[in-house]
N, C-alpha and C positions, 0 to 999 in steps of 0.2 A: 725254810728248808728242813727247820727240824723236825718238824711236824709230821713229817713221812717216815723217820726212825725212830722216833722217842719213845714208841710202844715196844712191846716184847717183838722179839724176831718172828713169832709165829703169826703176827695181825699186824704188825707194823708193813704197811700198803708197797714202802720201797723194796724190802727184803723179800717181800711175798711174790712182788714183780721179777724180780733179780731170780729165786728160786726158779720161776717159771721160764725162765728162759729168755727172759726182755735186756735189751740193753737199757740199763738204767740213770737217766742222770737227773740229776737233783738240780734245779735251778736256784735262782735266791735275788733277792730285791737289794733294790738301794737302798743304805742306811742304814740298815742293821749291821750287829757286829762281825759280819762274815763279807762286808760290803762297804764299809764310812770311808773308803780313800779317795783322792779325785786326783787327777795330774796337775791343776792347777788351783783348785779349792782345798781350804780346812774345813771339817766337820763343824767347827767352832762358828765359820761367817755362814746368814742367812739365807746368800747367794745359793752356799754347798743345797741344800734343804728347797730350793726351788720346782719341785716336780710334786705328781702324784700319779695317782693308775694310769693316768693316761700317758704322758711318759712313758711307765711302764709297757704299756702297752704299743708305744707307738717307736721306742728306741730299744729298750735294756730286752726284751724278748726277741727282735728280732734278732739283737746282738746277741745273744742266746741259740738261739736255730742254728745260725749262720754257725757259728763255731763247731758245737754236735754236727752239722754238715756237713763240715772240714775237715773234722779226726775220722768221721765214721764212712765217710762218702754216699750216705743217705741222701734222696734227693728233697723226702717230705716227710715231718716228725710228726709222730702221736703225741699228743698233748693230755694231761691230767692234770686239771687245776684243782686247787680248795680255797674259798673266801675268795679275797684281794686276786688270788690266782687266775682266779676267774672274770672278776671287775674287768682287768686289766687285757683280756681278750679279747672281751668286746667291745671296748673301747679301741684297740688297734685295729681289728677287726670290722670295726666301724669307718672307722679314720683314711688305715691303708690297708682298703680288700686286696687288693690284688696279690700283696705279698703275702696276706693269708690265707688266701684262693693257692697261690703258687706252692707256697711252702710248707703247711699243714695237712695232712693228712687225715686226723680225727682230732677234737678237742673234745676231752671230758670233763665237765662239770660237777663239781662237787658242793653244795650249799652258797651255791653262786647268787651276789646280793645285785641283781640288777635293778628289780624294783627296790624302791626301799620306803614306801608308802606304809607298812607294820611292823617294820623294825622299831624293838625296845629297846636296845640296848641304852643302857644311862646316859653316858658323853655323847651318842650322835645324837639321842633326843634334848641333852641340853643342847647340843649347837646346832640344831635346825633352823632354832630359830636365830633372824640375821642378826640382831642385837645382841644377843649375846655371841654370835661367832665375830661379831666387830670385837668386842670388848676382849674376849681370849686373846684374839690375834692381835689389841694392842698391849695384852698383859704378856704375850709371851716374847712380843717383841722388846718389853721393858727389859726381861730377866735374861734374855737371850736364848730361849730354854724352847728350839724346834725341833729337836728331839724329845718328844713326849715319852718314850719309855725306852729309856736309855739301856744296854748292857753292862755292868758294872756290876762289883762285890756287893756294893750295897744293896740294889734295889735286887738281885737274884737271892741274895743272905736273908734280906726281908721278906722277899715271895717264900723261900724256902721254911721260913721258919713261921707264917702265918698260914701254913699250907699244913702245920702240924696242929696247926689250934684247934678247938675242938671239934675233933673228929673232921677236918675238914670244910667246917660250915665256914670261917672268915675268910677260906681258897674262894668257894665258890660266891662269899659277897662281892670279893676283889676282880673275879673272872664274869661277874653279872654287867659291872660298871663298863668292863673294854672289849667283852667280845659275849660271850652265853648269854643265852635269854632265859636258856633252863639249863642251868650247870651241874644237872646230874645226869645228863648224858655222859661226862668227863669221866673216863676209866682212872677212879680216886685211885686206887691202887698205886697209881705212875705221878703221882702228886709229887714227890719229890724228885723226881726228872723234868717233870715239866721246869717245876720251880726254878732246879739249878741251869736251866736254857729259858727262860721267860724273865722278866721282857729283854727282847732282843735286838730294838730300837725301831724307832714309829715315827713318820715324818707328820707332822701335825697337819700338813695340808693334805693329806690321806683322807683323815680325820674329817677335816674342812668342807674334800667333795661329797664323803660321801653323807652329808650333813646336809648339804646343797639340794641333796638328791631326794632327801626324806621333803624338805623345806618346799621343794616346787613340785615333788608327787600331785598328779590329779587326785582332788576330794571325791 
C-alpha cells in the first residue's frame, strides 16, 4: 500500500489519481503490518501464514471490491495493480472469471510477474530450485520464522541506516536480493522513506510460488 504514496505528492501515482479527480483507494495484502490479525489465528502459528497470491487473488480482493462497492455504490472497480498486485489477478482471474468478468471494470498492470522464466532476482532464483525450497521450508519451519521480512524497529532502523551507507550502494545490494533486478531505477532520493516503511512483512510462501513458477517455466 505504501508504495503508491512513499514518493513526493507530485509523482506519487495515489495523490496524482486523487488530484485528477478519481476516487481513490489504496488496497493492502495479508500479513503485512497494516494486515497480521485474524479472528481466530496468531501471526505467531503456521496455520495464520497459510496462503499466497492466489488466495490473494481468489478471496482478500474480491473481499476488497465488495466493500469499495458498498460505501461507494459502484457497480464495477478500476483496478491498478504493481508486482504481487498483479500476480494476484490473474490468478483470481484465472480461478473465479466470472466475478472478474462481473465486477472489474479495467485492470492495470504494472511490472506484472506472470512469466517468470528471466527473473533474477536473488531468493527466487535460490528457491527455484526444489531442493533448496525443501530445505528453507524445513529451516523456516525449525525457527518458526513465516514471516520472512517482518515490520519492526529493528529490521526498518537496519533498512534505514544501510540505506545511508555509501552513497546508497548497500540500499541497492539489499533491494537486488528481494525485489530489483536493476536498483537504479529506485528514486535514491526517497531512500529513507522507503526504509522507515520496508519491509512490511512477506509471507514466505509468496516467495515459494512464485519460485515454483521460475522452476517449471518452459526452457
Amino acid at each position: 500500500m505504501m508504495a503508491w504514496i512513499m514518493n513526493r505528492q507530485e509523482v506519487a501515482p495515489a495523490f496524482v489519481m486523487a488530484r485528477a479527480g478519481y476516487d481513490v483507494w489504496l488496497g493492502n495484502n495479508r500479513g503485512n503490518r497494516f494486515a497480521d490479525t485474524h479472528t481466530t489465528l496468531s501471526s505467531s502459528q503456521k496455520e495464520y501464514w497459510n496462503f499466497s497470491w492466489e488466495e490473494m487473488g481468489t478471496h482478500d480482493l474480491p473481499a476488497i471490491f465488495k466493500t469499495i462497492q458498498k460505501k461507494t455504490g459502484q457497480k464495477k472497480i478500476s483496478y491498478i495493480g504493481h508486482s504481487e498486485g498483479t500476480t494476484q489477478v490473474m490468478a483470481g482471474a484465472s480461478l473465479i472469471p466470472d466475478f472478474y468478468k462481473e465486477n472489474v471494470k479495467v485492470a492495470v498492470f504494472l511490472a506484472p510477474p506472470g512469466g517468470m522464466k528471466y527473473v533474477k532476482t536473488d531468493i527466487l532464483q535460490l528457491l527455484s530450485n526444489r531442493a533448496n525450497r525443501l530445505l528453507v521450508d524445513k529451516t523456516l519451519d525449525k525457527i518458526k520464522m513465516w514471516n520472512l521480512l517482518p515490520y519492526n524497529y529493528l529490521s526498518t532502523g537496519v533498512a534505514q541506516v544501510a540505506c545511508k551507507l555509501f552513497k546508497g550502494k548497500l540500499c541497492n545490494l539489499i533491494l537486488k536480493i528481494f525485489t530489483d533486478e536493476d536498483p537504479k531505477l529506485n528514486y535514491t532520493e526517497r531512500y529513507d522513506v522507503y526504509a522507515s516503511n520496508s519491509p512490511s512483512g512477506a509471507c514466505y510462501r509468496n516467495f515459494m510460488h512464485y519460485a515454483q513458477l521460475i522452476d517449471y517455466s518452459v526452457q
